[in-house]
C-alpha positions in Angstrom: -13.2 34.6 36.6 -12.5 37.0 33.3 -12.0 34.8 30.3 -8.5 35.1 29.2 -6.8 34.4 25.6 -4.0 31.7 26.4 -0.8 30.8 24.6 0.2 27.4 25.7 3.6 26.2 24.5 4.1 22.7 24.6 5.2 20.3 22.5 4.2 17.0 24.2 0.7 15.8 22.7 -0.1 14.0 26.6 0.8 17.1 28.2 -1.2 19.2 25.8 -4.0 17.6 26.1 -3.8 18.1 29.9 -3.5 21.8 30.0 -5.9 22.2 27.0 -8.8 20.2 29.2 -8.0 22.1 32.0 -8.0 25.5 30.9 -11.3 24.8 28.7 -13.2 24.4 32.4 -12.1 27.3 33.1 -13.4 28.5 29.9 -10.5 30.1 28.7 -9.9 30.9 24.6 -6.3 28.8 24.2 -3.8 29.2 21.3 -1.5 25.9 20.8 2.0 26.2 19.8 3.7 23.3 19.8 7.4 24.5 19.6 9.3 27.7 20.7 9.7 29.2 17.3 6.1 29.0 16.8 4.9 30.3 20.1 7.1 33.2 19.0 5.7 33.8 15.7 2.2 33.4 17.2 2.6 35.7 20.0 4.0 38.1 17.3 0.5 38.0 15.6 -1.9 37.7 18.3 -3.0 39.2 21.9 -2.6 37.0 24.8 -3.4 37.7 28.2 -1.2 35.3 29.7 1.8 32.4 27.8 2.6 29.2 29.6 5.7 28.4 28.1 7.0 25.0 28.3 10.9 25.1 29.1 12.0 22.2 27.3 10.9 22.2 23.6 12.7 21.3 20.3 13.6 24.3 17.7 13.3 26.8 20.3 13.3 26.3 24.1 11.5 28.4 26.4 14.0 30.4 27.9 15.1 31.4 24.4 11.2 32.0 23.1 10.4 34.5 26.1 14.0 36.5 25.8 12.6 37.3 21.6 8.6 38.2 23.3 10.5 40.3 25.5 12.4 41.9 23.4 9.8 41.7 20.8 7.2 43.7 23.5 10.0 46.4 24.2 10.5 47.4 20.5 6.4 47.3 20.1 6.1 49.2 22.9 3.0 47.2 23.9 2.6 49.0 27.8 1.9 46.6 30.0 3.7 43.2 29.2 2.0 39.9 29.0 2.5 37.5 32.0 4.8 34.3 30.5 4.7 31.4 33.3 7.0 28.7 32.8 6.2 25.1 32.9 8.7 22.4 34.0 8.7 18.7 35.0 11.2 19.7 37.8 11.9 22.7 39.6 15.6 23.1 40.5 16.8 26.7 41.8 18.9 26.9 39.0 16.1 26.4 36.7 13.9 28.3 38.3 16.9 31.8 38.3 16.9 31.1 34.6 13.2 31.2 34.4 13.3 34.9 36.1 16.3 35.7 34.1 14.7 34.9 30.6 12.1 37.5 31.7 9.2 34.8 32.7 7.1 36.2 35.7 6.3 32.8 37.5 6.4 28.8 37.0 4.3 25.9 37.5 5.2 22.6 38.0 4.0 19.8 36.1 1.8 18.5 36.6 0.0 21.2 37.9 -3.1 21.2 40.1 -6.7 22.7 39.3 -5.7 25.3 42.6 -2.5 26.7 41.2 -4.1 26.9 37.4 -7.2 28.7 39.7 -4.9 31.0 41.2 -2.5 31.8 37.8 -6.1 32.8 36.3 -7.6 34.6 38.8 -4.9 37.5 38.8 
């Protein structure tokens, strides 16, 4: 598995701490942000491979933080964009339209499982 550079977006410490432990047996080099805005500003200043971007965070939801990296990778003109998954406590289909709509290219449900972290890293 190629070691990736990560920007996880979450704001709650439990569920941090959970995808942080995770990831680092995969062995992968992870970037916290604990709100939207500063995922932004981070992703502004850094090179990620992949974002998992918490839906529901104070200052800045998710939806709202990948429509500026979006935007943000068009006016950069970066090539290939970075792959933003979403990651939600519940999965509606309405929630999951606006996760497509805000420009995110997947989602995992929380929590999520060592197989569907396996696969999301392996592509």
């Amino acid at each position: 598995m190629k070691r990736k550079r990560i920007l996880l977006a979450e704001d709650n410490p439990i569920n941090q701490k959970i995808a942080m432990i995770m990831l680092k047996k995969f062995d992968q080099v992870i970037d916290l942000a604990e709100n939207g805005s500063i995922a932004v500003e981070k992703f502004k200043t850094g090179v990620y491979d992949l974002v998992l971007m918490d839906i529901h965070m104070p200052e800045l939801d998710g939806f709202e933080a990948t429509r500026i990296i979006r935007e943000f990778e068009k006016k950069q003109n970066r090539g290939a964009r970075t792959k933003i998954f979403a990651m939600t406590a519940s999965s509606p289909q309405d929630e999951r339209d606006n996760c497509f709509e805000a420009g995110m290219d997947g989602y995992l449900t929380k929590p999520f499982n060592k197989e569907e972290l396996t696969a999301l890293l392996l592509d």
